[in-house]
C-alpha angles and dihedrals in degrees: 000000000000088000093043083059097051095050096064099038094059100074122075133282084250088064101037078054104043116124094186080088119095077247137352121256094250087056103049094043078057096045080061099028101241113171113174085049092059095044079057090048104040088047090051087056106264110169107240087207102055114118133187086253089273103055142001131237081261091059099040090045095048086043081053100045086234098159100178093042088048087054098042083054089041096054085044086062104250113181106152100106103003096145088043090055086044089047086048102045079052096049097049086039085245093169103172094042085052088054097057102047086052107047082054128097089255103042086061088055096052085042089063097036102084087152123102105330114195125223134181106183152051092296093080089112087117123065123249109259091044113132118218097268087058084059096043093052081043097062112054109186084088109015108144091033092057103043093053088041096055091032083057091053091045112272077135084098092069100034093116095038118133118229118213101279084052095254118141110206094267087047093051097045096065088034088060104030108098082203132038099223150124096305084051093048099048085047097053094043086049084050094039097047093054107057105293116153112252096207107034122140144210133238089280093045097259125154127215081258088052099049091047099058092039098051127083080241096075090060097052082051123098120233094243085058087054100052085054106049082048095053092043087054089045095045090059080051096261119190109237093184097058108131126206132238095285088045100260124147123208083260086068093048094045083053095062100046111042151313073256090079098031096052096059106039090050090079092066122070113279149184098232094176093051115144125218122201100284090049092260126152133199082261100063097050082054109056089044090060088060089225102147087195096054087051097050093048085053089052095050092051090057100254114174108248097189097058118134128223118210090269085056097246127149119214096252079050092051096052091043084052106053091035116025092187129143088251101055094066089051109053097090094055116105 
């Protein structure tokens, strides 16, 4: 080993540092892990924050789950990358690697830099503008384990920041999960229960509520799953009555999905009457959509069945109108 050191220290600081090379010498002695390598070539004046022209030793030690390599480079004051090695420790649930990033000088200062993050690899899944608990709730391997990590270490800051897309990080959890279940749940409540903001809304006025019942993952969610991400909303004193930028509550939007939805906001205390822009109530999604049930549960909620729209439809009209069908004239008969 000792000969292996002095071989590679023996050339100049121009070829420890050349990044002509598939990788540079200090990369590949942290791929392995190689201490005493990268003390010989630290000391010889390696730059710790050479790259091949892609990725630095930081990235391709924290890629590796090389600890001791991460916290040599570390000492040695790397900073290139540094929000590409702590994506990464996040992506492969390298929980111990994640900690010490960000325990260090460097990874306080990425915690609170939620601006423009570049990036140059393969890593660019998530968009620029996402704060580190987007990319903990993107990565899944790890999910629960990194956002309190990096909540304890006080990603708490960000916890309400939009990404690009607008999305805070409660927003973006039931955007991206293809299902609403356990793993959802336990995320929201780890976001809820640190500071996330219960109503918030995206760019088209949406709540979490909203996104859930509007998105293919609600139909692939058990009712049971439902009920619970419902109760967990209610309990952080979620309005159930918000309505979005055209004016739709979550009960409209319940009304357009299935009895699925409807069925399990309807045990919370609702504005069943509530008009949207175009004058709409529940009611009238509902009877377009020619679901008897939905109608009924409507009915035994007290929903007025005689409101006009501003065209001056009622909701049996406005079924009779965008259908004229036989049926339509018949799903308020008992």
């Amino acid at each position: 080993m000792r000969n292996h050191a002095r071989i590679n220290t023996s050339h100049s600081q121009s070829d420890l540092n050349n990044e002509s090379f598939a990788r540079t010498a200090l990369e590949i002695a942290s791929i392995t892990g190689n201490i005493e390598v990268m003390n010989a070539l630290l000391s010889a004046g390696a730059n710790v924050d050479a790259s091949n022209g892609g990725e630095t030793a930081l990235v391709v030690a924290s890629r590796a789950n090389q600890v001791e390599a991460l916290q040599r480079l570390v000492d040695a004051g790397a900073t290139e990358q540094f929000a590409d090695a702590l994506e990464l420790s996040i992506q492969w649930g390298n929980m111990e690697v994640l900690r010490l990033l960000l325990e260090s000088e460097r990874g306080i200062e990425v915690l609170e830099t939620y601006e423009e993050i570049e990036t140059r690899n393969l890593m660019k899944t998530v968009a620029n503008g996402a704060t580190i608990l987007h990319w903990a709730i993107h990565w899944q391997s790890s999910r629960q384990e990194a956002l309190r990590l990096c909540i304890d270490r006080g990603a708490h800051k960000v916890i309400n920041v939009e990404n690009v897309e607008g999305l805070s990080p409660l927003l973006y959890v039931v955007a991206i999960d293809h299902e609403i279940g356990d793993n959802t749940i336990a995320t929201m409540d780890i976001l809820l229960g640190n500071g996330a903001d219960v109503d918030g809304r995206d760019r088209s006025g949406q709540t979490v509520l909203h996104k859930i019942f509007n998105g293919e993952n609600s139909l692939r969610s058990s009712d049971l799953i439902l009920d619970k991400a419902l109760a967990l909303l209610v309990k952080h004193n979620f309005d159930i009555n918000a309505p979005d930028a055209m004016g739709r509550t979550p009960c409209h939007t319940a009304c357009c999905r299935t009895r699925v939805e409807l069925t399990a906001i309807l045990r919370f205390k609702l504005d069943v009457d509530r008009q949207d822009s175009d004058g709409n109530t529940p009611l009238h999604f509902a009877t377009m959509s020619l679901d008897s049930s939905m109608i009924d549960m409507l009915s035994e909620a007290h929903a007025n069945m005689n409101t006009l729209n501003k065209f001056g439809m009622t909701p049996l009209f406005s079924a009779c109108l965008a259908y004229r069908t036989p049926e339509s004239s018949t799903i308020f008969r008992k």
